[in-house]
C-alpha positions as CSV (number, residue, x, y, z in Angstrom):
1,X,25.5,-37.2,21.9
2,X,25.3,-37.3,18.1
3,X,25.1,-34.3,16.0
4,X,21.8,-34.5,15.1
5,X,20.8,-34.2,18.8
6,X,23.4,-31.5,19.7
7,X,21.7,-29.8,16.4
8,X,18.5,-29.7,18.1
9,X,19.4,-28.6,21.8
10,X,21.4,-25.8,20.2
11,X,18.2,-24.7,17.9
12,X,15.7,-25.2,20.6
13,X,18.6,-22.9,22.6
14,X,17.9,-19.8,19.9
15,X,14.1,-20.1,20.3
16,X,13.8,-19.8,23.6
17,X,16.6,-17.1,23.3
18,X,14.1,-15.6,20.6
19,X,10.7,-16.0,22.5
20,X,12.2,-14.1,25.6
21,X,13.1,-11.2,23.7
22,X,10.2,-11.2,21.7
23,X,7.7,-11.6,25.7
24,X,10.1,-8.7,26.8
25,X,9.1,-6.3,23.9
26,X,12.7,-6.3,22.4
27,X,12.7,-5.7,18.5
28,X,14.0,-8.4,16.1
29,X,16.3,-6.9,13.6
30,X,17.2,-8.1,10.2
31,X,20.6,-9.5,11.6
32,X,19.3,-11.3,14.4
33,X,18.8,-14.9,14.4
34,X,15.2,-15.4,13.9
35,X,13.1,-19.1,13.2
36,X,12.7,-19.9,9.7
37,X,8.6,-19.6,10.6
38,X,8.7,-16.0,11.8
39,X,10.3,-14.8,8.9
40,X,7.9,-16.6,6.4
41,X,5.1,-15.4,8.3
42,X,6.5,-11.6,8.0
43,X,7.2,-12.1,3.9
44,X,3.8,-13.4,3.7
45,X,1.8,-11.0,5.7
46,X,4.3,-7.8,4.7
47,X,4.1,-8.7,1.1
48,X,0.3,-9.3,1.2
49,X,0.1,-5.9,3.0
50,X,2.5,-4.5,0.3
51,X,1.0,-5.7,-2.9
52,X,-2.9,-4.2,-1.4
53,X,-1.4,-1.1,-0.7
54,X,-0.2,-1.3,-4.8
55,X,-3.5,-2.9,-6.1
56,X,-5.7,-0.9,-3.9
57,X,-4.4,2.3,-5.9
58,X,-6.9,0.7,-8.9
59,X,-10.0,1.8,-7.7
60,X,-9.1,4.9,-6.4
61,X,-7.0,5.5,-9.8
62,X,-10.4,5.0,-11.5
63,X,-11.8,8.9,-10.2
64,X,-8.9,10.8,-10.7
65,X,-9.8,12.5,-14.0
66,X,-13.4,11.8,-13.0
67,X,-13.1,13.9,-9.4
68,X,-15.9,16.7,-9.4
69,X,-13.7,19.4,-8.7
70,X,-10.1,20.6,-8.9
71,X,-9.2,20.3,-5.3
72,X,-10.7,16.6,-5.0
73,X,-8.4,15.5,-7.8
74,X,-5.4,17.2,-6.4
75,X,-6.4,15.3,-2.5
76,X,-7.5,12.0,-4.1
77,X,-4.3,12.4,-6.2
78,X,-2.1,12.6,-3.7
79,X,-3.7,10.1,-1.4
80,X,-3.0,7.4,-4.4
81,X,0.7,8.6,-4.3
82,X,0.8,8.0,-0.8
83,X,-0.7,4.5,-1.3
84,X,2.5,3.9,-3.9
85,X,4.5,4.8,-1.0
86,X,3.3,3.2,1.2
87,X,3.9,-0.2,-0.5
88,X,7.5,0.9,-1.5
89,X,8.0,1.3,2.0
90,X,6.5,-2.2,2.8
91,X,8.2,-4.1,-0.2
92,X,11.5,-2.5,1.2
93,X,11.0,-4.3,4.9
94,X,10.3,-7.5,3.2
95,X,13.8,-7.5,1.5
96,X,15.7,-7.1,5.1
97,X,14.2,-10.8,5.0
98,X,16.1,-11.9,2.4
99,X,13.0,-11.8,-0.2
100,X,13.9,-9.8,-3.6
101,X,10.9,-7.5,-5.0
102,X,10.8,-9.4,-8.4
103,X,10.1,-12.6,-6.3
104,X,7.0,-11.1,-4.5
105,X,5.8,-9.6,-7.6
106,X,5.7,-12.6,-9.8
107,X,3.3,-14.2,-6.8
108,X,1.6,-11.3,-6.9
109,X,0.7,-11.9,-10.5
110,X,0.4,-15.4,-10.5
111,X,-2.0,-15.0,-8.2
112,X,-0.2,-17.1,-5.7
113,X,0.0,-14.0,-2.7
114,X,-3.1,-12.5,-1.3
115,X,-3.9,-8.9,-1.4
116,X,-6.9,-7.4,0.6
117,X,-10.1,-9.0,-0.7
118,X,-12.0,-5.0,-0.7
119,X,-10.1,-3.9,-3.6
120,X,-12.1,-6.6,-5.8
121,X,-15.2,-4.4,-5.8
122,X,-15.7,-1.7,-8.0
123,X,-15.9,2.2,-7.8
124,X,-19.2,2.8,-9.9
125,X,-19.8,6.6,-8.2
126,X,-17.6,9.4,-6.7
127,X,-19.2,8.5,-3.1
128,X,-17.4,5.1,-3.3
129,X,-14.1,7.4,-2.9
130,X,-15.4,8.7,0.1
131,X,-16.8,5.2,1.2
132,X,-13.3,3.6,0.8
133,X,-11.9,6.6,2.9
134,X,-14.0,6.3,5.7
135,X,-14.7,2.3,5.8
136,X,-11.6,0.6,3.9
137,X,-8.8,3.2,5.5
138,X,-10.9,3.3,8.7
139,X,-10.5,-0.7,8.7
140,X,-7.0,-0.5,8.0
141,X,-5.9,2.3,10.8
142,X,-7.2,-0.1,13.1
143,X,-5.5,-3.2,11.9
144,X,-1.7,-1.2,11.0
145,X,-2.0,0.5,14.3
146,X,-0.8,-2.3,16.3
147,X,1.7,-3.3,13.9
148,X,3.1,0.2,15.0
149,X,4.7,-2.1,18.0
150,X,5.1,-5.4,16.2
151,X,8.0,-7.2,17.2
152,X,9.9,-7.1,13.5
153,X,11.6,-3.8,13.4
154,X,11.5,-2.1,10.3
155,X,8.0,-3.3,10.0
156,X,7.1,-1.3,12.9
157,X,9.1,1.9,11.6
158,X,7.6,1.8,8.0
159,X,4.2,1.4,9.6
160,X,4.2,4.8,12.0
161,X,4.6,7.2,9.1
162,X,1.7,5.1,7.0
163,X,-0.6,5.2,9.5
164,X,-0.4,9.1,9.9
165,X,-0.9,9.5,6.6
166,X,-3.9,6.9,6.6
167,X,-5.4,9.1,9.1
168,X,-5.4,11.8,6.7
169,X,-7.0,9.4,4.2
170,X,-10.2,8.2,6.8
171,X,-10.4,12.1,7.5
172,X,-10.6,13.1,3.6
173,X,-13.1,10.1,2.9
174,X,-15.5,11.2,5.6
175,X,-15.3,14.6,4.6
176,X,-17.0,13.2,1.3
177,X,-19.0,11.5,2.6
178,X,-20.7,14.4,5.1
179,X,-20.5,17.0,2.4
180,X,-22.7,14.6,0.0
181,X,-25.0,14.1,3.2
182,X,-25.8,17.5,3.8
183,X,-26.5,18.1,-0.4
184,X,-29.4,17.3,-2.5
185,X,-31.6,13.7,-2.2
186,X,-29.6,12.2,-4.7
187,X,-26.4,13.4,-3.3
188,X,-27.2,11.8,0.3
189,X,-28.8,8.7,-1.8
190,X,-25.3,8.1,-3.6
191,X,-23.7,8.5,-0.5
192,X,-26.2,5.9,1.4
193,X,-26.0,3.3,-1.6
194,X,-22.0,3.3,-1.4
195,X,-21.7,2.8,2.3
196,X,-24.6,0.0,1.5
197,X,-22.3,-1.7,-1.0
198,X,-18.7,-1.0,1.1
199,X,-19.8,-1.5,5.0
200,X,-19.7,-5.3,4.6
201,X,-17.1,-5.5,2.5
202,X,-14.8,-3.1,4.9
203,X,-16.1,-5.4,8.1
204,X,-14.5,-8.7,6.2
205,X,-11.4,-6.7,5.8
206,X,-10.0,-8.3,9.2
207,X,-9.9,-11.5,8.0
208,X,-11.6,-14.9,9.1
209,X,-13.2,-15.4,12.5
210,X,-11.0,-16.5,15.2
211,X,-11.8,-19.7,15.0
212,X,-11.0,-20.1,11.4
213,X,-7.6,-17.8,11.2
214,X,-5.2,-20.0,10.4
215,X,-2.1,-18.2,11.5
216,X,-3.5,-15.8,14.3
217,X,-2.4,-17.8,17.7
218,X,1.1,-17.9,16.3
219,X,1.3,-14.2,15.1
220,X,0.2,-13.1,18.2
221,X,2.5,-15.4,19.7
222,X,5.3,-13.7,18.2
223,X,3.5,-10.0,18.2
224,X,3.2,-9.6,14.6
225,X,-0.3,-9.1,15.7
226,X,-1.1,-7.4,19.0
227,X,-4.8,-8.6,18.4
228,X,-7.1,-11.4,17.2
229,X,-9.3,-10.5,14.0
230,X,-12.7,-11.1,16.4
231,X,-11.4,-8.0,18.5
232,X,-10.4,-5.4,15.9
233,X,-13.7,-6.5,13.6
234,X,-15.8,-5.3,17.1
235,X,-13.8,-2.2,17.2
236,X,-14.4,-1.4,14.1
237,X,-18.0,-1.7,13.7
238,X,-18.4,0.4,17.1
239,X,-16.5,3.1,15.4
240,X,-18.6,3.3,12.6
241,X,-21.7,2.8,14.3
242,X,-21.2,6.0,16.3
243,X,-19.2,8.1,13.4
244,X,-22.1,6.7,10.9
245,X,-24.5,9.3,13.2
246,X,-22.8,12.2,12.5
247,X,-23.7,11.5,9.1
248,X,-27.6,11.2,9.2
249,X,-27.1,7.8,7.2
250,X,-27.8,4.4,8.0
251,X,-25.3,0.9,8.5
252,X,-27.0,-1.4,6.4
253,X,-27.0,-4.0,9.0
254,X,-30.7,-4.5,11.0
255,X,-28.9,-6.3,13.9
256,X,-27.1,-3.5,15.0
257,X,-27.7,-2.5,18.1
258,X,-25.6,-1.4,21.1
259,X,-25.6,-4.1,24.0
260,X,-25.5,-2.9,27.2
261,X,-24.1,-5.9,29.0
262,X,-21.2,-6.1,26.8
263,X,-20.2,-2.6,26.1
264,X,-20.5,-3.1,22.8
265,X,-22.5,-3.1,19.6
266,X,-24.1,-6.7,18.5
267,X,-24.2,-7.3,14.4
268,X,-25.5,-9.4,11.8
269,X,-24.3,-12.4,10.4
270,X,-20.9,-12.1,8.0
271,X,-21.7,-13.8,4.1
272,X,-18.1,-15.4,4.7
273,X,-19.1,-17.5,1.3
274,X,-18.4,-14.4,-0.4
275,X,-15.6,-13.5,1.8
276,X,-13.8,-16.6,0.6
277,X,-15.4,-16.2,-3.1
278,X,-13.6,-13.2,-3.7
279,X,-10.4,-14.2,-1.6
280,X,-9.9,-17.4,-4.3
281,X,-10.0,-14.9,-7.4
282,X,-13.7,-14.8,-8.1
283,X,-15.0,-11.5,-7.0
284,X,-16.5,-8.7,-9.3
285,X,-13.0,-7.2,-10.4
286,X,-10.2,-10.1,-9.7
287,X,-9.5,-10.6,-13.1
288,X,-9.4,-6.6,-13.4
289,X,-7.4,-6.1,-10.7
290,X,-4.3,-8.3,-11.4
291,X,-4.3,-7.9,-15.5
292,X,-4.1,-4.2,-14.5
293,X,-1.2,-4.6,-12.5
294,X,0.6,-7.0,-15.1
295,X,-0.3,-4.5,-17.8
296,X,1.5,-1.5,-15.5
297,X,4.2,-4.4,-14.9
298,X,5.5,-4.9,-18.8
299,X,4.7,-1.4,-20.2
300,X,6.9,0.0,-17.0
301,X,9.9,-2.3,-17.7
302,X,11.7,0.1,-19.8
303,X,11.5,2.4,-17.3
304,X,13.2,-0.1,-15.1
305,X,15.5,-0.8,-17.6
306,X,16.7,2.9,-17.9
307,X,17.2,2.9,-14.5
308,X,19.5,-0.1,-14.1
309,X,21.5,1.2,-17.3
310,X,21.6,4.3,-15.8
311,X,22.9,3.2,-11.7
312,X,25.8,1.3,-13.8
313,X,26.7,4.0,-15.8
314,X,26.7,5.9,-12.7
315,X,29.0,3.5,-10.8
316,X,31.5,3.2,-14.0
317,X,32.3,6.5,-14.2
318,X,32.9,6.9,-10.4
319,X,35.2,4.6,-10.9
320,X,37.1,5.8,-13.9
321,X,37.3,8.9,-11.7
322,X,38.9,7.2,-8.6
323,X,41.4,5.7,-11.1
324,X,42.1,8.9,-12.4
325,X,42.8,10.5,-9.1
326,X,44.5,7.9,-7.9
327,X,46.9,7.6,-11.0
């Protein structure tokens, strides 16, 4: 048998090794032998998941010294802060995979890694923080829920404590939204106009359609994903068709309607050209967006600078200390 062959027998060895664990719910650890695939597919999606937790702190950002009142600044400032956490958290469970934080940055900014398409649309009123409570967080509770028990370890752990504190965020973005509802005319026609502009927006958040999702079959496969894009996309919108009552306000979708048959609701069409528009860099604040964060990038490098300076200091003079002692 040549080496090339006994190469192969031993590899295709680990992967079945792998798959069983992964079919019997056993969680893959940074040490563990893992296919070259599965941990590409984890940098990619943890690092895209990562840099839209950092970017989606831009439109939020925007209504922080604009919030009506001093308790909504103090909740919409601490929801960004959690947002900042939660991609430190995230960028710190793509390094167990061998990937360094500069690395995934620099794609970020080259524009070479993907961040959620929804944080390319601007917040033009203080309703579009309630909107992207409701809607965008809503849409993401339902996708990071799962990931709660995907197969990768610490992406699992670092996922249970965001979505508890996403919760909090769907909860503080409906809030908004009801208290405009029950105001004046204008107040419930701000709030109407940003869930007209948001809803669709928040519904592409899952991604392509099934049949167009280029690495679904083998996430799933590997239970990164628990569920296809199709699946959560229907949960969402029968969520939001329900929640959307308590709110006296309308979906701006005319093919809504619940379908007895299925147990579900039916809806319109998806404009997936303008799904895919603003997913290849040329939606209403793309250019923004990443000259924002390059901007927050190079001004913040002294910072990281000090830091660096700072940890070696740090470890010097622990170890003039040990000397000492030891002398």
């Amino acid at each position: 048998m040549s080496d090339s062959t006994t190469q192969q027998t031993a590899l295709h060895s680990l992967e079945e090794k792998f798959q069983e664990k992964i079919d019997a719910d056993i969680r893959i650890e940074p040490k563990d032998w893992m296919p070259e695939a599965y941990r590409k597919t984890l940098i990619r999606q943890i690092g895209q998941h990562a840099h839209s937790e950092i970017v989606g702190m831009l439109p939020e950002g925007n209504w922080i010294t604009r919030a009506p009142s001093l308790k909504r600044k103090a909740i919409l400032l601490a929801k960004v802060q959690d947002e900042a956490g939660h991609g430190l958290y995230l960028y710190s469970a793509a390094e167990t995979l061998g990937v360094d934080r500069d690395t995934m940055v620099e794609e970020l900014h080259s524009g070479k890694a993907k961040y959620s398409s929804i944080f390319n649309y601007p917040t033009i009123s203080w309703a579009d923080i309630g909107a992207i409570g409701w809607l965008v967080d809503g849409a993401a509770i339902l996708n990071q829920i799962p990931i709660c028990r995907c197969s990768y370890g610490p992406y699992a752990r670092a996922m249970m404590r965001i979505c508890k504190e996403e919760s909090f965020h769907q909860r503080q973005g409906f809030e908004i939204l009801l208290t405009l509802s029950r105001g004046s005319e204008a107040q419930r026609a701000m709030a109407q106009d940003s869930i007209n502009r948001w809803y669709w927006p928040a519904v592409m958040m899952f991604g392509p359609s099934d049949t167009d999702s280029t690495h679904s079959a083998q996430s799933m496969a590997w239970k990164i994903k628990r569920f296809s894009n199709d699946e959560l996309r229907q949960r969402f919108v029968d969520m939001i068709a329900e929640q959307i009552k308590v709110l006296g306000l309308t979906v701006p979708d005319p093919d809504l309607k619940w379908n007895e048959a299925r147990g579900h609701y039916d809806f319109g069409p998806i404009d997936w050209d303008e799904f895919w528009n603003v997913v290849k860099g040329n939606g209403p604040c793309n250019k923004q967006r990443l000259e924002a964060r390059v901007k927050a990038w190079e001004d913040g490098e002294w910072v990281r600078d000090a830091a660096v300076a700072y940890a070696e200091k740090k470890a010097k003079r622990k170890g003039e200390d040990k000397a000492t002692q030891a002398a």
